[in-house]
MILUM-729925 format. One record per residue: residue number from 1; residue in three letters; x, y, z of N, C-alpha, C in turn. Coordinates in nm, 3 decimals. Atoms other than C-alpha are relative to their C-alpha. Layout:
! MILUM-729925
NODE   num   residuo      n_xx      n_yy      n_zz     ca_xx     ca_yy     ca_zz      c_xx      c_yy      c_zz
NODE   NUM       ALA         X         Y         Z         X         Y         Z         X         Y         Z
...
***
This chain:
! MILUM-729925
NODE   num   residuo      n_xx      n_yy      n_zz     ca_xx     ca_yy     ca_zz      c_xx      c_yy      c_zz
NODE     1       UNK     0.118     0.081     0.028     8.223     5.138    11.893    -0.079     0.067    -0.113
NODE     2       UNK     0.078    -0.143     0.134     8.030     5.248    11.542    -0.109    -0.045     0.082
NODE     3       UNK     0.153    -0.026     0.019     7.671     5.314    11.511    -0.047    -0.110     0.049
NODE     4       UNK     0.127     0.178     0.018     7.557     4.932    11.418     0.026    -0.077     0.067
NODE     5       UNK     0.025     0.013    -0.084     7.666     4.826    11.700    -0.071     0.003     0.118
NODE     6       UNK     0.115    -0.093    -0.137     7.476     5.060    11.951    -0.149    -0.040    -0.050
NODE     7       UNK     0.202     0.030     0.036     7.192     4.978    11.737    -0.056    -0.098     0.042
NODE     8       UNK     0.061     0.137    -0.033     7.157     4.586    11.776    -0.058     0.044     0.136
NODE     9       UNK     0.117    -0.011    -0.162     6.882     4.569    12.031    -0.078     0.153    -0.009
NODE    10       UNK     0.109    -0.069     0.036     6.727     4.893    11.983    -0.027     0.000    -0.062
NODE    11       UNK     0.065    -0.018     0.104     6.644     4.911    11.717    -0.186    -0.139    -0.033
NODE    12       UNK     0.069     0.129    -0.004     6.405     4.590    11.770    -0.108     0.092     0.113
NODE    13       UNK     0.078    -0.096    -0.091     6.252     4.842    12.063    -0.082     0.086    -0.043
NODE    14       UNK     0.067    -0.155     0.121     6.194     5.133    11.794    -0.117    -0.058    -0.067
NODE    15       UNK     0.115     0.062     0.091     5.984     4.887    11.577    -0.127    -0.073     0.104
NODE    16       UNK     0.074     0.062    -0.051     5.840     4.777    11.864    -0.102     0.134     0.028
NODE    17       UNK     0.036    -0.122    -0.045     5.733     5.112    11.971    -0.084     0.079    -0.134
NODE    18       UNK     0.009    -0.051     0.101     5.643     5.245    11.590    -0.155    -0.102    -0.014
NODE    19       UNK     0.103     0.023     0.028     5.421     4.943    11.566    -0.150    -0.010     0.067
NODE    20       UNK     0.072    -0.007    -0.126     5.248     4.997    11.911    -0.143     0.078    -0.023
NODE    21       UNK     0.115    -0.078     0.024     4.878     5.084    11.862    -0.119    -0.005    -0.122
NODE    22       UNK     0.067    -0.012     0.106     4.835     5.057    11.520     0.051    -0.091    -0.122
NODE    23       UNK    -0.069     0.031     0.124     4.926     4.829    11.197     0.066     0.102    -0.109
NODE    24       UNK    -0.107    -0.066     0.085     5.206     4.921    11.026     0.105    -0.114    -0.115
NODE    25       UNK    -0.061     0.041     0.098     5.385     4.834    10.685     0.150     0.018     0.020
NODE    26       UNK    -0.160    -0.063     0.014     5.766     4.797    10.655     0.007     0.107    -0.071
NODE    27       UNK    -0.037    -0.084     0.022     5.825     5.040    10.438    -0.025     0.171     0.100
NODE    28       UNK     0.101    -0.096    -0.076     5.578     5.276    10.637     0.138    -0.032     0.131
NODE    29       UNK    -0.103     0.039    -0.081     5.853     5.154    10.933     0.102     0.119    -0.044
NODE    30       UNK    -0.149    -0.015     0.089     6.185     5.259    10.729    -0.064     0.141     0.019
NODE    31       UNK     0.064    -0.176     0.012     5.983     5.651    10.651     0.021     0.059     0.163
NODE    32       UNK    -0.003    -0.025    -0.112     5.922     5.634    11.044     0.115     0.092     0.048
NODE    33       UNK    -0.143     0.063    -0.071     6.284     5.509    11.166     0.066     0.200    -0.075
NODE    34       UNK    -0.138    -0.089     0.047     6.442     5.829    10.930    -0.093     0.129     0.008
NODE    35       UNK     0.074    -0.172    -0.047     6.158     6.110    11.029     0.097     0.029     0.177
NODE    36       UNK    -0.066    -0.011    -0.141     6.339     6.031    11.381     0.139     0.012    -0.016
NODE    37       UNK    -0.121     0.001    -0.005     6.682     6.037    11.255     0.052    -0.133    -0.047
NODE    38       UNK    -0.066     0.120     0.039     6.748     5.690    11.145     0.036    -0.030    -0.178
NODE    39       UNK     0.043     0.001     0.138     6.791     5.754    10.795     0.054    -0.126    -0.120
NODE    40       UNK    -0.076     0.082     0.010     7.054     5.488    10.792    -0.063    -0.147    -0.036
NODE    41       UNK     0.030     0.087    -0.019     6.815     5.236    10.856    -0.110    -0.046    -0.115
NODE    42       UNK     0.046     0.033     0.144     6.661     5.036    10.552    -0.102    -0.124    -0.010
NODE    43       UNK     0.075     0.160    -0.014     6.374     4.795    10.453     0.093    -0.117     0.006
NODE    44       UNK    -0.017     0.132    -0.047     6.589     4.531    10.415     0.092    -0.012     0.149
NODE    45       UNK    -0.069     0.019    -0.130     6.749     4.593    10.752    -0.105    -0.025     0.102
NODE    46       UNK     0.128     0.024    -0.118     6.389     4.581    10.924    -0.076    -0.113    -0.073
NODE    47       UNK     0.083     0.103     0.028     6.265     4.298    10.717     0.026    -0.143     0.066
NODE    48       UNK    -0.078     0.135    -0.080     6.464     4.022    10.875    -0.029     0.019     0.143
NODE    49       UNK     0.042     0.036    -0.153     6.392     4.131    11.223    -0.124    -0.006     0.028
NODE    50       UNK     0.174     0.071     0.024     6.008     4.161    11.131    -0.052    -0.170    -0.007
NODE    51       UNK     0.018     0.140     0.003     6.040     3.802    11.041     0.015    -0.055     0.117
NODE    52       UNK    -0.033     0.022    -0.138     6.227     3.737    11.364    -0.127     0.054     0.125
NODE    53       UNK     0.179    -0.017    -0.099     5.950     3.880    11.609    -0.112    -0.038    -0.049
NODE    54       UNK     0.127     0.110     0.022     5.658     3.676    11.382     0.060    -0.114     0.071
NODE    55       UNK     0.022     0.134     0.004     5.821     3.388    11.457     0.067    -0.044     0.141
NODE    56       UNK    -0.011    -0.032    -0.131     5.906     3.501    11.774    -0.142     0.000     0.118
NODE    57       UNK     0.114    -0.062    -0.033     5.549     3.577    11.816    -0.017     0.138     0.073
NODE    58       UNK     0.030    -0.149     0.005     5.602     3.937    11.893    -0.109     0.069    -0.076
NODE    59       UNK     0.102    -0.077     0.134     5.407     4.053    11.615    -0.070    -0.099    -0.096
NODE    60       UNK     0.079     0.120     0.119     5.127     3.896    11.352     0.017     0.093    -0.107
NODE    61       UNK     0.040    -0.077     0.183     5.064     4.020    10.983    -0.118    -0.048    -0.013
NODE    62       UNK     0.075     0.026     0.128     4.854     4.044    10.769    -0.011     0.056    -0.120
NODE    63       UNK     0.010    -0.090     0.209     4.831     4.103    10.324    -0.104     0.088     0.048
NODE    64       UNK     0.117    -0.067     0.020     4.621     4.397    10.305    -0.003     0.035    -0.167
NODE    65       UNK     0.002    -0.089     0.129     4.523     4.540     9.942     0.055     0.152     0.007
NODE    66       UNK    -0.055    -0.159     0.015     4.717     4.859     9.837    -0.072     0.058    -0.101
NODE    67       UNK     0.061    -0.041     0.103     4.601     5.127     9.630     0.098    -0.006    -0.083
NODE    68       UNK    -0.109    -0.005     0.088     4.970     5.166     9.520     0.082    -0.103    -0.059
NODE    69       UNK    -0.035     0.122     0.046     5.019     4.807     9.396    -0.023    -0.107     0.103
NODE    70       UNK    -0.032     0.150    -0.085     5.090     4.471     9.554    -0.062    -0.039     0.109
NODE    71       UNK     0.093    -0.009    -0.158     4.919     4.370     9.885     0.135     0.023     0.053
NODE    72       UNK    -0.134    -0.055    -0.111     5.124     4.493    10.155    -0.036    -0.084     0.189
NODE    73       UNK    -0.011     0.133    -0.132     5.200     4.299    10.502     0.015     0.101     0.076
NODE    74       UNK    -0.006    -0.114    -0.117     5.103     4.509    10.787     0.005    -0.106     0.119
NODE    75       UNK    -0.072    -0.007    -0.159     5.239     4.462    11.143    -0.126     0.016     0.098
NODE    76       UNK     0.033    -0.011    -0.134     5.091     4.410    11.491     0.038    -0.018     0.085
NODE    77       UNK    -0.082     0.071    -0.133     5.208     4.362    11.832    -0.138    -0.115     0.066
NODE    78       UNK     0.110     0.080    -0.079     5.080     4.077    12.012    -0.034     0.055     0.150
NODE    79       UNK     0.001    -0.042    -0.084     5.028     4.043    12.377     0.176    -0.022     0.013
NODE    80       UNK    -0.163    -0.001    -0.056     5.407     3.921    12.412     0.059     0.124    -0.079
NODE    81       UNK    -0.067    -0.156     0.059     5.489     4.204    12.163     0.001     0.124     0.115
NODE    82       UNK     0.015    -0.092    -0.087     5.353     4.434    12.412     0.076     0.023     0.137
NODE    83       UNK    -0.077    -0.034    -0.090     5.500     4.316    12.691     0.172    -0.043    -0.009
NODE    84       UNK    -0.083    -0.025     0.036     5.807     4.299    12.538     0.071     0.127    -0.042
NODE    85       UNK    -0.068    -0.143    -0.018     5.812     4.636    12.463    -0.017     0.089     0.130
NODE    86       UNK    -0.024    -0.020    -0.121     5.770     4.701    12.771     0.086     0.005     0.104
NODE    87       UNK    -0.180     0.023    -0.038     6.083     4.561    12.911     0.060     0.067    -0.072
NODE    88       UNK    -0.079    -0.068     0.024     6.228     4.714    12.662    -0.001     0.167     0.029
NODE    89       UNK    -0.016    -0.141    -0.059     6.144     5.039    12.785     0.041     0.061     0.172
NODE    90       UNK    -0.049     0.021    -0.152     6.193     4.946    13.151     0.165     0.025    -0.012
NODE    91       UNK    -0.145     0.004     0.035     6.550     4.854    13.014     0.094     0.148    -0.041
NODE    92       UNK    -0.038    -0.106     0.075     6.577     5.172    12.801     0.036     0.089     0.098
NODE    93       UNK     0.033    -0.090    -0.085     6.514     5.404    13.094     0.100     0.001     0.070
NODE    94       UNK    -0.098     0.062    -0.100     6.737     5.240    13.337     0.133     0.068    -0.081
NODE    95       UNK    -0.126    -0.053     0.030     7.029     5.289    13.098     0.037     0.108    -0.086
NODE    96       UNK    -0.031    -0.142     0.021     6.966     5.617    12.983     0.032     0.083     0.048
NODE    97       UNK     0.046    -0.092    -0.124     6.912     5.768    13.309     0.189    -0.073     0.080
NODE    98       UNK    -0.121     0.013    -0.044     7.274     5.580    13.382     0.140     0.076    -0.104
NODE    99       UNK    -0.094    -0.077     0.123     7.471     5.694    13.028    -0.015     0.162     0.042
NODE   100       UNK     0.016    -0.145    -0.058     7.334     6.032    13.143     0.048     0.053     0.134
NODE   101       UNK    -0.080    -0.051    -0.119     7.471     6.046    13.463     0.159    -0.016     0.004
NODE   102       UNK    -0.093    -0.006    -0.009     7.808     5.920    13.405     0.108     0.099    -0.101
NODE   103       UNK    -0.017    -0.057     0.118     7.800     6.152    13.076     0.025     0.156     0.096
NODE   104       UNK    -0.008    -0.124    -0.049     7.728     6.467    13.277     0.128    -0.004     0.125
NODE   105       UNK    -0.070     0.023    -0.093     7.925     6.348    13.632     0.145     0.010    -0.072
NODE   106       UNK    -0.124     0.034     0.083     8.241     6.259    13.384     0.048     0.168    -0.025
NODE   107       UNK    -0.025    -0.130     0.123     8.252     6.553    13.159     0.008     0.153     0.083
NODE   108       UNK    -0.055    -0.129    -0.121     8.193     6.834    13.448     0.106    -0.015     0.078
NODE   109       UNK    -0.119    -0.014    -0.094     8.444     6.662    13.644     0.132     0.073    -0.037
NODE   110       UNK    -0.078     0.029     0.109     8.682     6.674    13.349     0.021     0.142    -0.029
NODE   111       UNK    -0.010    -0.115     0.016     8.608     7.069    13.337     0.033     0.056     0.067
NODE   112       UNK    -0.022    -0.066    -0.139     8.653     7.146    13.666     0.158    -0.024    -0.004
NODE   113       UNK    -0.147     0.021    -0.010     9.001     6.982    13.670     0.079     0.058    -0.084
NODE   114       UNK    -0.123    -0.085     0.079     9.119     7.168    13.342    -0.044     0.124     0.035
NODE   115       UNK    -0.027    -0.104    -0.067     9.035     7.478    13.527    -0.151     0.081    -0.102
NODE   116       UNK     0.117    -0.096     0.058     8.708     7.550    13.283    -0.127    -0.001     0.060
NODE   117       UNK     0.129    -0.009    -0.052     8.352     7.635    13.356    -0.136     0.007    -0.094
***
């Protein structure tokens, strides 16, 4: 299974989570996504799902004035944003706390039987 697979669906969590609290710019997003390791991940790969949760109503915009040119379209969560990321962290938890057990349960078993420790 690559990467951009595992990603669909979180990655919609991450932005949910990034924009939680405070307005945020895509690009400002993208800087986020690759201070955490995502370095992979690119405005135009978060601009299309930004669109998708406005019109989702996850999230509103609005143009603000930049100092560094252009107006820029900052991010909010709504209330369904919110409790959307919410589930998604309910969700997250659940199957971390399962990948992690069958990761450790597996892999010690797997040591024990070739005779290592």
């Amino acid at each position: 299974m690559s990467q951009t697979q595992m990603m669909k669906g979180i990655l919609d969590g991450c932005l949910l989570a990034i924009i939680n609290g405070k307005e945020v710019y895509g690009y400002e997003m993208a800087e986020r996504l690759s201070e955490y390791g995502f370095e992979s991940i690119s405005e135009g790969t978060i601009y299309p799902l930004l669109m998708r949760m406005e019109r989702e109503k996850l999230v509103t915009s609005v143009r603000k004035a930049s100092t560094a040119g252009p107006k820029r379209k900052y991010y909010s969560l709504t209330k369904e944003g919110e409790e959307a990321l919410n589930a998604f962290l309910k969700r997250w938890r659940h199957l971390e706390t399962s990948v992690n057990s069958v990761i450790k349960q597996e892999t010690n078993g797997r040591n024990r039987e070739n005779g290592e420790t």
